[in-house]
C-alpha positions as CSV (number, residue, x, y, z in Angstrom):
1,X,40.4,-10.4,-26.7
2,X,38.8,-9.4,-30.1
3,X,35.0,-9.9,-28.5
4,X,35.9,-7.7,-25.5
5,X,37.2,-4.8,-27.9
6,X,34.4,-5.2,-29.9
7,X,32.2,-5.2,-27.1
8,X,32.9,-1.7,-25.8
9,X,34.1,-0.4,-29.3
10,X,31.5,2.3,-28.8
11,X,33.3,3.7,-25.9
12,X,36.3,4.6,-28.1
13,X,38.0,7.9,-27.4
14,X,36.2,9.9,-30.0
15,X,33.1,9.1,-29.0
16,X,33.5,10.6,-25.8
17,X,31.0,13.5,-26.1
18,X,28.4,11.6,-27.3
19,X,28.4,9.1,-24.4
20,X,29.0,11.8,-22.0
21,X,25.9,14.0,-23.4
22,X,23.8,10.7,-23.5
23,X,25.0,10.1,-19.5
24,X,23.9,13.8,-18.9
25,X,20.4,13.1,-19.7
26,X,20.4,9.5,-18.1
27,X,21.4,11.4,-14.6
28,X,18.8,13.9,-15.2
29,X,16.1,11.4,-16.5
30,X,16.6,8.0,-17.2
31,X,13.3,7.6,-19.4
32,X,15.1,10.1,-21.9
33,X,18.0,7.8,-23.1
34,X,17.5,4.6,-25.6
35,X,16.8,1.5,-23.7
36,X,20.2,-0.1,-24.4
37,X,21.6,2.6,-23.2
38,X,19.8,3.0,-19.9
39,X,20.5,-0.5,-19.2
40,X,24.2,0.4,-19.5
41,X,24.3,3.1,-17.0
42,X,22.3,1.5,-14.6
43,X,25.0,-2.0,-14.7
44,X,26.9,0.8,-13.6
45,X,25.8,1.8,-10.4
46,X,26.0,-2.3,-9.3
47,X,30.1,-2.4,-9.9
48,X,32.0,-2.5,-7.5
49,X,33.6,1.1,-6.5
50,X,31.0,3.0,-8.1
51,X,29.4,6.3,-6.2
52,X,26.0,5.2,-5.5
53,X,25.0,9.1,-6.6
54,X,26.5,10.4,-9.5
55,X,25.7,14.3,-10.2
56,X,25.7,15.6,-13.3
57,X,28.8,17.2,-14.8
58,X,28.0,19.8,-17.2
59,X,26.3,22.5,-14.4
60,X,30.1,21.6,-12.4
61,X,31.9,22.5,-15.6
62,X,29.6,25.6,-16.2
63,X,30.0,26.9,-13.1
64,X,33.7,26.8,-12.7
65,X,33.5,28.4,-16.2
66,X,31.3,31.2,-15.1
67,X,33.1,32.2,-12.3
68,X,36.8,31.9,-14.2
69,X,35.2,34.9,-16.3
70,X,34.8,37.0,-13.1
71,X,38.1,36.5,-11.9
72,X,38.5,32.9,-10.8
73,X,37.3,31.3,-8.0
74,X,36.5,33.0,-5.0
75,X,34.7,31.6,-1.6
76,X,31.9,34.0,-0.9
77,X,32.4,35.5,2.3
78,X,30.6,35.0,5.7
79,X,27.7,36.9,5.8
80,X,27.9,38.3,2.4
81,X,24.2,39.7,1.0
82,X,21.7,37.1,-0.4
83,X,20.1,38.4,-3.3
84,X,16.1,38.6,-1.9
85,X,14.5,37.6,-4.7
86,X,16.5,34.4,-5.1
87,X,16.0,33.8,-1.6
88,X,11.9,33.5,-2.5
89,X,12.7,31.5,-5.5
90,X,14.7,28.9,-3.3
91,X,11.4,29.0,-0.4
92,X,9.1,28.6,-3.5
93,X,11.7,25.6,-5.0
94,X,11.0,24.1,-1.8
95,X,7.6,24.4,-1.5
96,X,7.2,23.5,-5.5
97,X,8.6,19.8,-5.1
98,X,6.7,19.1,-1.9
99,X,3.8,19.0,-4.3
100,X,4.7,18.3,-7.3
101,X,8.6,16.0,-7.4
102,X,6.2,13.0,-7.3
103,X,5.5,13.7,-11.0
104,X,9.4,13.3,-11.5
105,X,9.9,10.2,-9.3
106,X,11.2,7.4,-10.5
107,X,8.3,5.0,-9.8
108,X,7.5,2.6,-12.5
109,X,9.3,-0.3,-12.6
110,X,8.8,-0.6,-16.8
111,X,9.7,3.1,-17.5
112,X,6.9,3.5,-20.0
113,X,6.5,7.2,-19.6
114,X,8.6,10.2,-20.1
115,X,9.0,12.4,-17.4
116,X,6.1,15.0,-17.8
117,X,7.0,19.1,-18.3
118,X,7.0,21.0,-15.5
119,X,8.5,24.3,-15.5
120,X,7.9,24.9,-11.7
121,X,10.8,22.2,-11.0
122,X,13.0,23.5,-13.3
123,X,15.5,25.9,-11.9
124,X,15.5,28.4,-14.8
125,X,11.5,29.2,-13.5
126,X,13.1,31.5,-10.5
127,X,15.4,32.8,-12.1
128,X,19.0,30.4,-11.1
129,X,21.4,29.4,-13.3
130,X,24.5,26.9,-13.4
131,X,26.4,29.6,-12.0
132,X,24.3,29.7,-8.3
133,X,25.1,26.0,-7.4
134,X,27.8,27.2,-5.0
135,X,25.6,30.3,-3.8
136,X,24.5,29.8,-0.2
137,X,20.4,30.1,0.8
138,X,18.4,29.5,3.7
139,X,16.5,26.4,3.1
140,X,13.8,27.4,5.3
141,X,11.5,24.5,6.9
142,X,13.0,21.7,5.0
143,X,14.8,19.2,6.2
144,X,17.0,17.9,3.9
145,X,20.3,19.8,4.6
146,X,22.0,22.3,6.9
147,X,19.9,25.8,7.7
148,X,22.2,27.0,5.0
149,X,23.3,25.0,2.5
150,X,24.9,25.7,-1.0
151,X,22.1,25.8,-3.8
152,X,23.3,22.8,-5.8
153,X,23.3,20.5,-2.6
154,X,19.7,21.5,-1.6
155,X,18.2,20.7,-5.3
156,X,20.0,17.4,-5.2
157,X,18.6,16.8,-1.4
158,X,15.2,17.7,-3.0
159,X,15.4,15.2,-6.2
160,X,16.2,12.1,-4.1
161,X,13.8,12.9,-1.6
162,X,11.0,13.6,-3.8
163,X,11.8,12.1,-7.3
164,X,13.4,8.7,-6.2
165,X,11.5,5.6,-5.2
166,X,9.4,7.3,-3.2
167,X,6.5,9.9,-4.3
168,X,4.8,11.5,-1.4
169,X,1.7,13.7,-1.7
170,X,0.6,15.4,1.2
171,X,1.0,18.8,0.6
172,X,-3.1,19.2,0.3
173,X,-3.8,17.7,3.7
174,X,-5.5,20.3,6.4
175,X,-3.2,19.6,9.6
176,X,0.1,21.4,9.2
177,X,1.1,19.1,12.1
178,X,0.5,15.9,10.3
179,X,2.8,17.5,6.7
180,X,5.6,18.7,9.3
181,X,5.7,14.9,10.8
182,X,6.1,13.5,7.5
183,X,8.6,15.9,6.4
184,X,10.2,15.4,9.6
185,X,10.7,11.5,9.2
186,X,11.3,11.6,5.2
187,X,13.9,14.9,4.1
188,X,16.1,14.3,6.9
189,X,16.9,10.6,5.6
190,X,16.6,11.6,1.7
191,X,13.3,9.2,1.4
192,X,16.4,6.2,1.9
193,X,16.5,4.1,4.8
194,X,19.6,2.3,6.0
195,X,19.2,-1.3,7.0
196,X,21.5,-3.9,8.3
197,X,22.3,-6.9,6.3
198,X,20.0,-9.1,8.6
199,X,17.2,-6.9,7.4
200,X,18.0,-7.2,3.8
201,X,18.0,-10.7,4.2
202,X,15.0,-11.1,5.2
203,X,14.0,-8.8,2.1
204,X,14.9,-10.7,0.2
205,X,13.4,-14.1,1.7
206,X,10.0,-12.7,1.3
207,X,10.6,-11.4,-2.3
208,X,11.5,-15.0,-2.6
209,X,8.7,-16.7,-0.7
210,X,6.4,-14.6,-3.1
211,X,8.2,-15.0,-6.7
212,X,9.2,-18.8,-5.8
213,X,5.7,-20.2,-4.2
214,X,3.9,-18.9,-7.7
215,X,6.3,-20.0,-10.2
216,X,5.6,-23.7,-8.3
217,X,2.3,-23.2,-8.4
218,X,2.6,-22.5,-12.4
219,X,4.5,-25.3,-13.3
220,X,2.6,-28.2,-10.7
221,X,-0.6,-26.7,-11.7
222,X,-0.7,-25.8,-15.2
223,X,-3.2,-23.3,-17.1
224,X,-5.4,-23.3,-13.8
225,X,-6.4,-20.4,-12.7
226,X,-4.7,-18.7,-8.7
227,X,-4.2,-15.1,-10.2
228,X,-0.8,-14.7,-9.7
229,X,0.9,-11.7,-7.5
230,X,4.2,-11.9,-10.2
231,X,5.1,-8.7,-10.5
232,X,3.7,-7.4,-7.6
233,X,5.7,-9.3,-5.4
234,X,6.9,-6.9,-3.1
235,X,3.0,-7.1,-1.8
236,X,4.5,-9.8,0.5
237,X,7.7,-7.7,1.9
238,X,5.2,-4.7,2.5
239,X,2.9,-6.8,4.4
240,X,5.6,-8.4,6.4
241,X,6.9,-5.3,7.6
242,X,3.2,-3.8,8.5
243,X,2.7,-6.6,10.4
244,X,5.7,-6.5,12.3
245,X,5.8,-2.5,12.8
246,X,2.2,-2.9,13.8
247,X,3.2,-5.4,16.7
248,X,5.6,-3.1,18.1
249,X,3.0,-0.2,18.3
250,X,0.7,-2.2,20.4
251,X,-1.7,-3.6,17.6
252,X,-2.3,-7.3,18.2
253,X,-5.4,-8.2,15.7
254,X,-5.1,-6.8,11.8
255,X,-8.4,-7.8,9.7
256,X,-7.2,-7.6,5.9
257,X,-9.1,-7.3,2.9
258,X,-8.9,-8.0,-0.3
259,X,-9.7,-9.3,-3.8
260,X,-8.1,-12.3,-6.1
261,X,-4.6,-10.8,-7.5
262,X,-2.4,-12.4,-5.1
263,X,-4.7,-14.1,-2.3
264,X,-3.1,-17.6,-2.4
265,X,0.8,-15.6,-1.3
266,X,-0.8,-13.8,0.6
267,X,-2.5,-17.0,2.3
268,X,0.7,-18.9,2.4
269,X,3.5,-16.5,3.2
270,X,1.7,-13.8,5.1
271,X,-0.8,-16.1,6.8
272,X,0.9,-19.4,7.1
273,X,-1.6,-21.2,5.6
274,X,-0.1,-25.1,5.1
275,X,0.9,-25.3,1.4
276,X,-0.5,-28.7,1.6
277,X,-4.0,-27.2,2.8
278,X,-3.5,-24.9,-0.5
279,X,-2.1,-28.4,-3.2
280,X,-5.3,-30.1,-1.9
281,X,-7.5,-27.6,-2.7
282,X,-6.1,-27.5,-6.3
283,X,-6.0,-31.3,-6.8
284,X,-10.3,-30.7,-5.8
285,X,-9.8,-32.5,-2.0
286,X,-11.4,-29.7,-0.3
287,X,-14.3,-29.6,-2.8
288,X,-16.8,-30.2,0.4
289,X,-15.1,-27.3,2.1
290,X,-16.2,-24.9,-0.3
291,X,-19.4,-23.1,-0.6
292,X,-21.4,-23.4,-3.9
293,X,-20.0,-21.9,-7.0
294,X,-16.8,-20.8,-4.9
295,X,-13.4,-21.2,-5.3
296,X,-10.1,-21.4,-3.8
297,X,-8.9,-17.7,-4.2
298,X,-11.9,-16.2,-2.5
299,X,-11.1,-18.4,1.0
300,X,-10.3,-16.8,4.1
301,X,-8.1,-18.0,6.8
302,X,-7.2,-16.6,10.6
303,X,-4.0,-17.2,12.4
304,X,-1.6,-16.0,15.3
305,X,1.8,-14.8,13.9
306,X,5.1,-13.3,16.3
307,X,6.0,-9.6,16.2
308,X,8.3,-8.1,18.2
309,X,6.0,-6.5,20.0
310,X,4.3,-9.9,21.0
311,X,1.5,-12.5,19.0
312,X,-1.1,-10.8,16.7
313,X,-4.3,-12.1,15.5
314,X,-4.4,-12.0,11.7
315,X,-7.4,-12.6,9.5
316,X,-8.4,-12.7,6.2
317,X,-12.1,-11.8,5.3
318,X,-13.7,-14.4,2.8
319,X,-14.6,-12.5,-0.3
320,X,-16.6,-13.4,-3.2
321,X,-15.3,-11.8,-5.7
322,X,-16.8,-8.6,-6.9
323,X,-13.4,-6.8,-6.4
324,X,-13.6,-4.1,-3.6
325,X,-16.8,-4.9,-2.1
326,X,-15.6,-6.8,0.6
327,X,-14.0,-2.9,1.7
328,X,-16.9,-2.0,4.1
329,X,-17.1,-5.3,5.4
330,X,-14.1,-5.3,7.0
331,X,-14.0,-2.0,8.3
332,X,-17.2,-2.9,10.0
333,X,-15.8,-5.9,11.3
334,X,-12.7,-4.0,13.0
335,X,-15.5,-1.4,14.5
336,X,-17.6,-4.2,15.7
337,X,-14.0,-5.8,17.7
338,X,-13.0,-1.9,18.6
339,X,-16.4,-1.5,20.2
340,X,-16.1,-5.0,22.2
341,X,-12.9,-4.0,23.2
342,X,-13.7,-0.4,25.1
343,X,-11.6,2.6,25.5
344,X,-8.5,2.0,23.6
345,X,-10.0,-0.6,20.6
346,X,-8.9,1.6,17.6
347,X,-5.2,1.5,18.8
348,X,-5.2,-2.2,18.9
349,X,-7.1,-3.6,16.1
350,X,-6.5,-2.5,12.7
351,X,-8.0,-2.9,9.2
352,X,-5.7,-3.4,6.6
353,X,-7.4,-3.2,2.7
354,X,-5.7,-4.3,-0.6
355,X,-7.0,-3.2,-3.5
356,X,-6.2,-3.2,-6.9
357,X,-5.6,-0.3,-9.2
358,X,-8.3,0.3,-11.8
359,X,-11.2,-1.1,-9.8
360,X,-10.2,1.0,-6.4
361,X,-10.8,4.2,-8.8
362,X,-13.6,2.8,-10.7
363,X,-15.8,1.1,-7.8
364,X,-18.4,3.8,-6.0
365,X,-18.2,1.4,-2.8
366,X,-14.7,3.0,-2.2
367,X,-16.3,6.5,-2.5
368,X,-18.7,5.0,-0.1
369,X,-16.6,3.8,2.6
370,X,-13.9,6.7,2.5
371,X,-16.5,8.9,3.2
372,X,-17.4,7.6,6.4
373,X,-13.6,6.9,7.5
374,X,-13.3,9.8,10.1
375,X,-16.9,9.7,11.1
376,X,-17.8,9.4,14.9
377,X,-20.1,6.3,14.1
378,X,-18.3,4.3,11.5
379,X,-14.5,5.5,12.5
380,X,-12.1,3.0,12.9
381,X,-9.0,5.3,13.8
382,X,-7.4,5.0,10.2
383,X,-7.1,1.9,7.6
384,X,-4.1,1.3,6.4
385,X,-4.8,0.7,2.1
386,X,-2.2,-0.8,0.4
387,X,-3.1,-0.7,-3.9
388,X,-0.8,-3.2,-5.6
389,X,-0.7,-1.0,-9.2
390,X,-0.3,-3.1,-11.8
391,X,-0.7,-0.2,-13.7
392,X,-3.6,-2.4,-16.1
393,X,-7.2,-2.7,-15.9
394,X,-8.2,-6.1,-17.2
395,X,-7.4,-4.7,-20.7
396,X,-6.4,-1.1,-20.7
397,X,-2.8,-0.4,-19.5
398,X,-3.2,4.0,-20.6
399,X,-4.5,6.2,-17.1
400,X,-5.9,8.5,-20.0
401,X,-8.2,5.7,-20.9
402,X,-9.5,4.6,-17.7
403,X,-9.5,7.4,-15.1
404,X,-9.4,11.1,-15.6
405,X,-6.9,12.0,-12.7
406,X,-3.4,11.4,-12.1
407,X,-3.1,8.5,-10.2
408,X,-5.8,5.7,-9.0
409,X,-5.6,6.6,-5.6
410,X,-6.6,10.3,-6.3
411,X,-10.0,9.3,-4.2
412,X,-7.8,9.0,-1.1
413,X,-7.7,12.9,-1.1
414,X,-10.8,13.1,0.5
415,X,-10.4,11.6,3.4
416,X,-7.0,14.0,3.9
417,X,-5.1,10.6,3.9
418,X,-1.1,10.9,2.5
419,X,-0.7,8.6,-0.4
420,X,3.0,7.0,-0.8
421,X,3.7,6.0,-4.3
422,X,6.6,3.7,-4.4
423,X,8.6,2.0,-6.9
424,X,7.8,-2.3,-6.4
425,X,11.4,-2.7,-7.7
426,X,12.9,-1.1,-4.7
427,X,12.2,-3.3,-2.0
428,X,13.8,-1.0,0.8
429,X,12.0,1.7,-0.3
430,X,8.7,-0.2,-0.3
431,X,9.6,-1.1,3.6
432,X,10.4,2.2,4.5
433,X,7.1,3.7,3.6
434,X,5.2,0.5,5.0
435,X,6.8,2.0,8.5
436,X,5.8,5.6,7.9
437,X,2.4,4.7,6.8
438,X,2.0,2.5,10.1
439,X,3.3,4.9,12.3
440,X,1.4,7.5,11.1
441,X,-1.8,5.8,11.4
442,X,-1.1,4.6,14.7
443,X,0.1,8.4,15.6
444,X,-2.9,10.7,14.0
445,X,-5.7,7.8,13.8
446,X,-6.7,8.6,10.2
447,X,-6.2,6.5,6.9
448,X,-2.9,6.0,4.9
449,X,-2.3,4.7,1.5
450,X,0.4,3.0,0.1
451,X,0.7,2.3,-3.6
452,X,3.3,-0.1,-4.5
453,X,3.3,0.2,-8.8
454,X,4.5,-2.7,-9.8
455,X,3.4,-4.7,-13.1
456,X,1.5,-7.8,-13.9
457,X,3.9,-10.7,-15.2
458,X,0.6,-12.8,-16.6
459,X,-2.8,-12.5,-18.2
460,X,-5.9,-11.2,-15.8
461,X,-6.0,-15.3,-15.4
462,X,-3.5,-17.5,-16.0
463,X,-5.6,-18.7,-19.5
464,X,-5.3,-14.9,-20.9
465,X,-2.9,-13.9,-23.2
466,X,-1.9,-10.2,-22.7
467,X,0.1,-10.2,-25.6
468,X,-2.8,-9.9,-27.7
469,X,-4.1,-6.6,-26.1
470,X,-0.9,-5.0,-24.5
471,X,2.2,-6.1,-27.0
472,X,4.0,-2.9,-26.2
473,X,3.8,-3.5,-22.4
474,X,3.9,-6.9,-22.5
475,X,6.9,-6.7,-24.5
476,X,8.8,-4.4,-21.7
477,X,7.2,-6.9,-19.1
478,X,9.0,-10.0,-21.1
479,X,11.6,-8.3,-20.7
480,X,12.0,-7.8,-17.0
481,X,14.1,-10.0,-14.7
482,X,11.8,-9.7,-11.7
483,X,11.8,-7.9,-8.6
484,X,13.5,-10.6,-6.7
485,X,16.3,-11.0,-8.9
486,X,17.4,-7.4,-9.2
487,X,17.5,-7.2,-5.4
488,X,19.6,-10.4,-5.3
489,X,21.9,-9.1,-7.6
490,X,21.9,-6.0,-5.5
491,X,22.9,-7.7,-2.4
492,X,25.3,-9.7,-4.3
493,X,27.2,-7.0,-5.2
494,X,26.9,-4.9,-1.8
495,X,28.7,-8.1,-0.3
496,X,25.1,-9.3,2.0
497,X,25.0,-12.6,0.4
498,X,27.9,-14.7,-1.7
499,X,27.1,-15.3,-5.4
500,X,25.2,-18.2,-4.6
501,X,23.1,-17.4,-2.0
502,X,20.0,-16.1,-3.7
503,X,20.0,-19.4,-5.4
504,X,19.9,-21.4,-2.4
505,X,17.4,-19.6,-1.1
506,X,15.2,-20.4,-4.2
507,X,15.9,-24.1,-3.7
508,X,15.3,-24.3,0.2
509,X,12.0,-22.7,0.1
510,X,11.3,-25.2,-3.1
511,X,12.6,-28.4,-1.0
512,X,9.7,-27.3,1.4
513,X,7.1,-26.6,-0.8
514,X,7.8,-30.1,-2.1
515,X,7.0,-31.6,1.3
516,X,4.2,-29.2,1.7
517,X,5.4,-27.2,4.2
518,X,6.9,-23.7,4.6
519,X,10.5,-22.6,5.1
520,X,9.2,-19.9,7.4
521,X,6.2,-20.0,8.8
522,X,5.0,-17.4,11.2
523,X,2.1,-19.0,12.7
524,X,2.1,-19.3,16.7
525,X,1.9,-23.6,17.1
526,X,-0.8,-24.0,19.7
527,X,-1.6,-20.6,20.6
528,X,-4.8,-18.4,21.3
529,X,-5.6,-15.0,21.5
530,X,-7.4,-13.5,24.1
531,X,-9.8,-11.9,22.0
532,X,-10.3,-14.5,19.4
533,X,-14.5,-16.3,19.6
534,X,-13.7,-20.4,19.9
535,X,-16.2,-21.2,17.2
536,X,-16.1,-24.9,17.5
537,X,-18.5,-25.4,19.7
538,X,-20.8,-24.3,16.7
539,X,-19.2,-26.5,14.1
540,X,-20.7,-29.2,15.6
541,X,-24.1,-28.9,16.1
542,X,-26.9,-30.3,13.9
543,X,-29.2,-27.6,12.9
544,X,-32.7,-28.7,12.2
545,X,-35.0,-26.6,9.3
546,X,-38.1,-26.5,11.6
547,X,-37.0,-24.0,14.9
548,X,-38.9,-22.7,18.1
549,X,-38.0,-18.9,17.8
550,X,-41.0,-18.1,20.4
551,X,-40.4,-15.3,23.5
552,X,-42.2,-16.3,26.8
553,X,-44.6,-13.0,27.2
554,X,-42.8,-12.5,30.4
555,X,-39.5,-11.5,28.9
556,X,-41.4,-9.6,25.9
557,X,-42.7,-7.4,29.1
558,X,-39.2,-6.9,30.2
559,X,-37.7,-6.4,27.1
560,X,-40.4,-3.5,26.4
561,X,-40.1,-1.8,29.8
562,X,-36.1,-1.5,29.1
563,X,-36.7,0.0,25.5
564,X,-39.1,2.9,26.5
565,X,-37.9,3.8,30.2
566,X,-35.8,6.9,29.8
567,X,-32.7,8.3,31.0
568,X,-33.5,10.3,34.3
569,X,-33.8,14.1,33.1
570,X,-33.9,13.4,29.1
571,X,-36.0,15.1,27.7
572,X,-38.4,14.0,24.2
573,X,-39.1,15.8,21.4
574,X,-43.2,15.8,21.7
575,X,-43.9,13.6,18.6
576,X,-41.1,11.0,20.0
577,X,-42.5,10.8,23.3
578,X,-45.9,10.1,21.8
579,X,-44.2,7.2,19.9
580,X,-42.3,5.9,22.9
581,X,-45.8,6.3,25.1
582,X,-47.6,4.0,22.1
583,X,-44.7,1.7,22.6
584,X,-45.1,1.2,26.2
585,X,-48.4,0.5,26.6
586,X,-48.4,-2.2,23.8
587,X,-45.4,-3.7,26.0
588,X,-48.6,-3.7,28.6
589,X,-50.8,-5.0,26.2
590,X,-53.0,-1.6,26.3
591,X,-54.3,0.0,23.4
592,X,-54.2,-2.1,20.9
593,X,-56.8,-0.7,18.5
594,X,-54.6,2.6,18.2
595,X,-51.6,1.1,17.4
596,X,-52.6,-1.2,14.2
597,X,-52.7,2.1,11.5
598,X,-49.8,2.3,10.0
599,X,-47.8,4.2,13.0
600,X,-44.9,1.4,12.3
601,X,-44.9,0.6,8.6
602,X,-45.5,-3.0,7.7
603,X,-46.3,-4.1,11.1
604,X,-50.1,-5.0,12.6
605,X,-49.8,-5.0,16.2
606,X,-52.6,-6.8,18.2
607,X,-53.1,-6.3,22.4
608,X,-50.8,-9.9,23.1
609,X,-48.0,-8.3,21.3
610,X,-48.1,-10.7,18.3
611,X,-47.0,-9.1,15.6
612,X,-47.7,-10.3,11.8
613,X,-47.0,-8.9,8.3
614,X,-49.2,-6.4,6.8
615,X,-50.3,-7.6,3.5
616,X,-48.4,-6.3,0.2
617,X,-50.0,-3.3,-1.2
């Protein structure tokens, strides 16, 4: 009895308005209130009975206060005057946290920053007070609440639907249409989507899968190096749900790309790649299966997975390293299947790129390949980029150290493409704008980005110490329970799973990985899709170093009258006919003499059509 009383001692009676003042400015920003304290409050929201969102009291008291001076409380009459000018401010209000409520969101998983100052989100900017929370405005085009809705309920519609796990920039895009469908699909929902226990489930069975499959890899593997996805692990729930939102839309072959951080989950529980393929690899069994100077984390992989809309084709581009430079190659790869497919290829195949946070913003390739992403030559009808922030570039955890803009994925911008930022601790949040980002790629065939900030549990390998570089982060990191475990406790407490289910999740998908296999795997047992090349045929071949590569004349000829005949009424520029004329008659093995002086550069081309290198000059 004495320990509970001096547990909550601080919540005696007299110290009333200090908590009360220090909940006011948790409620208005959480970053603003000591540590201990913010860990308090949010216990709070988890107990049972507790409404999920709390306002804050003072502006409630105020404006009962203001309006007992002017006589008491008084409804304000239908159809009674709107004062103009407020009317603009509330329009502008709008329009301001469309832009700008990112800034205030509640994204980072570590709180390490305070909220920044922006007076154009504070109500005092147009001119409201406490006293117009009851006051009744047209909200104009947003979506959030009624046509006309009291002041105070449309600023609270605005802060969770801009400033909560979900930051959404769009506002700079070209296409009013493509703003009004995102608004469309995120204010009237508050940025929150409702799921059924089923779905939560399975949440939390990838968080799981993810968090559990490393943590056995750390401890049956020590000190080697798989750079681990902890702290990012809601990587795995987001591709998950791509994967099966893309199914239903009709896409049935994804090609994903991607660097180190995170390759072997991603392998495993996105993939289905055996674990026991993965354990033999470690233990140096598969040493003949990899190329020289290569390694486990830069493998690829291909395999048929269910969706609801039917079996997709998933595969994983081999990468060496190097970060993001495996970007291009993949988007070329999805062109190359578009084109084989015909009309209709950029609606079925997708490219799917992971990067990671500093070097998406620091590698030119990326500048590179956005460029091209709505081209007529090189589109692909929209990637869909997911950028697992760890919010640390090998050693620099400050943005004002290592990029000049806001966020990493400011070079997104260009290509017009909406960029959801989204908390990694809020799993349902991190599905919901998986869902949005697919269906709007799928609807407006451009690029989408997702950027899940999350944290980095380890070193940049798993022989690093971070400590050494980043003890203040580090230290908030150590402190961290995990993704996983605050979503169990979550569901837990909603009443989705009993006290010991997330436990017994943990050790079923443990009992598998001890016999090598996966709880769930999603791979399609026998099946193969219509569109995927049987390379075995290949794989078995001898290949000898000394090769005939010779053309019988005959089909040179043919080849030569196919390349120079043109379309019926095309008509040449004069110098490119005169090229095309050269090039016919050394199909026919005429003029010879004329064609050997430099007209094609680094080529000699004698009467027979046998073609040699100039010498080096």
């Amino acid at each position: 009895m004495m320990t509970q009383l001096f547990g909550n001692s601080y919540l005696f009676g007299g110290n009333a308005p200090f908590v009360e003042e220090l909940y006011e400015n948790y409620l208005d920003n959480p970053g603003s209130v000591p540590d201990e304290w913010r860990d308090y409050f949010d216990k709070l929201a988890q107990m049972p009975g507790y409404v999920a969102r709390d306002v804050p009291h003072a502006p409630v008291v105020a404006a009962f206060a203001e309006q007992a001076k002017q006589g008491g409380f008084r409804p304000a009459a239908a159809g009674a005057p709107v004062d103009d000018k407020k009317q603009v401010g509330v329009l502008q209000l709008i329009n301001a946290y469309r832009f700008m409520g990112t800034r205030w969101a509640n994204l980072d998983p570590l709180k390490r920053m305070p909220r920044p100052e922006l007076p154009e989100l504070e109500l005092s900017f147009y001119g409201f007070s406490d006293a117009d929370k009851n006051a009744t405005f047209n909200v104009g085009s947003f979506k959030g609440c009624p046509e006309h809705a009291p002041f105070g309920q449309l600023v609270e519609a605005l802060k969770e639907t801009y400033c909560g796990s979900v930051g959404v920039e769009y506002m700079y895009m070209n296409e009013i249409a493509e703003k009004r469908w995102l608004q469309d699909r995120l204010e009237p929902i508050r940025s929150k989507a409702a799921y059924t226990p089923e779905q939560k489930k399975r949440f939390l069975e990838r968080l799981t899968a993810a968090e559990t499959l490393e943590r056995y890899l750390h401890t049956r593997y020590v000190g080697q190096k798989r750079f681990s996805l902890e702290g990012g692990d809601s990587l795995i729930l987001s591709m998950d749900e791509l994967i099966r939102t893309a199914g239903g839309l009709g896409v049935d072959e994804i090609v994903i790309g991607m660097a180190h951080r995170g390759r072997l989950n991603v392998l495993v529980n996105t993939l289905g790649k055996a674990p026991a393929m993965l354990f033999d690899e470690f233990e140096g069994k598969k040493a003949q299966d990899l190329s020289a100077g290569d390694v486990k984390y830069h493998m690829g992989y291909s395999s048929d997975v269910s969706t609801p809309g039917g079996a997709c084709h998933l595969t994983l581009a081999f990468n060496p390293s190097h970060l993001e430079i495996v970007n291009p190659v993949v988007v070329g790869s999805v062109y190359a299947r578009q084109v084989r497919r015909g009309q209709g290829g950029k609606d079925h195949v997708l490219p799917v790129l992971i990067h990671g946070d500093a070097a998406v913003a620091g590698q030119g390739v990326n500048q590179e390949m956005i460029n091209f992403a709505q081209t007529r030559g090189y589109g692909t009808g929209g990637t869909v980029h997911i950028v697992v922030n760890n919010q640390i570039g090998f050693t620099t955890s400050d943005p004002r150290d290592y990029r000049s803009g806001l966020y990493c994925t400011d070079i997104f911008k260009m290509a017009d493409a909406p960029i959801f930022h989204v908390n990694g601790d809020d799993p349902e949040a991190v599905a919901l704008v998986t869902q949005l980002a697919m269906e709007f790629r799928q609807e407006f065939k451009k690029d989408v980005v997702i950027d899940i900030i999350c944290f980095r549990k380890l070193g940049h390998n798993e022989q690093d110490e971070p400590m050494v570089t980043q003890p203040l982060m580090y230290k908030k990191i150590a402190q961290h329970p995990g993704t996983r475990k605050l979503y169990a406790d979550k569901l837990v407490a909603e009443g989705v799973l009993p006290a010991d289910g997330p436990d017994n999740m943990i050790k079923e998908y443990r009992d598998h990985l001890d016999k090598g296999q996966l709880l769930y795997n999603p791979v399609l047992a026998g099946y193969k899709h219509p569109m995927t090349i049987d390379w075995s045929p290949y794989l078995t071949k001898k290949y000898i170093p000394n090769c005939d590569t010779s053309v019988p004349m005959k089909e040179l000829k043919r080849l030569a009258v196919g390349l120079t005949t043109l379309p019926e009424g095309f008509t040449l520029h004069n110098r490119v006919k005169k090229i095309i004329d050269d090039r016919r008659l050394m199909g026919e093995g005429q003029a010879a003499d004329r064609l050997g002086h430099g007209r094609e550069p680094g080529l000699r081309i004698a009467a027979g059509l046998q073609l040699w290198r100039a010498p080096v000059r």
